[in-house]
N, C-alpha and C positions, 0 to 999 in steps of 0.2 A: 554503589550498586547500580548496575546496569536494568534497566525495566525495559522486558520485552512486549511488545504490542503487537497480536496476530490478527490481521484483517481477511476473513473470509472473502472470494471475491466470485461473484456468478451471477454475468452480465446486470451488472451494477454500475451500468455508465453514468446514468440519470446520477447518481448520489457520490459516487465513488468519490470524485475530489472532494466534496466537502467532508467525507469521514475522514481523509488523508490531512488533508491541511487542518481539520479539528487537533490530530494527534501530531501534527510537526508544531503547532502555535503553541504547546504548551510548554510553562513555565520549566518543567523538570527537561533538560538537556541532555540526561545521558538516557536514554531514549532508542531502542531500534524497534524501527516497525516491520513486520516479515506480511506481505502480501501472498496470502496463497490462490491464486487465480486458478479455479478445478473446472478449467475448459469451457471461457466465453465464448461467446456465441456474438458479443456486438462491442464495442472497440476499448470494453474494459484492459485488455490484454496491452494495448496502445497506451494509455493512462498510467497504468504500472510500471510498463519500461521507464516511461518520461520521468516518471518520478526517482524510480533507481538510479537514472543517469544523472537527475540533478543532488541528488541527497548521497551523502554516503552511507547518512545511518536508515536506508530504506533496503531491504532485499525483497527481490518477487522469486517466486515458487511455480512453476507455472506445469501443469497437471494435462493430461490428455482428459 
């Protein structure tokens, strides 16, 4: 069974990676995290991509 993980994202630089890498460290592997970015304002939007390019099981959403 696949467990989705939806991370709200609005100008959440300050914390973002630590909620990110909280939900990649865990123990269950089959795991996608869907980032929905609803139109930052400070370099959350930067953080998101990086992470999508390196993870596969990460998708960003990314909202005007």
């Amino acid at each position: 069974m696949k467990l989705s993980v939806i991370i709200p994202v609005y100008n959440t630089e300050e914390y973002l990676q630590q909620s990110i890498e909280s939900v990649i460290r865990q123990t269950y592997k089959n795991i996608e995290v869907i980032l929905v970015n609803d139109g930052s304002t400070d370099g959350s939007r930067e953080i998101c991509d990086r992470y999508a390019e390196v993870y596969g099981n990460i998708k960003v959403i990314h909202q005007k």
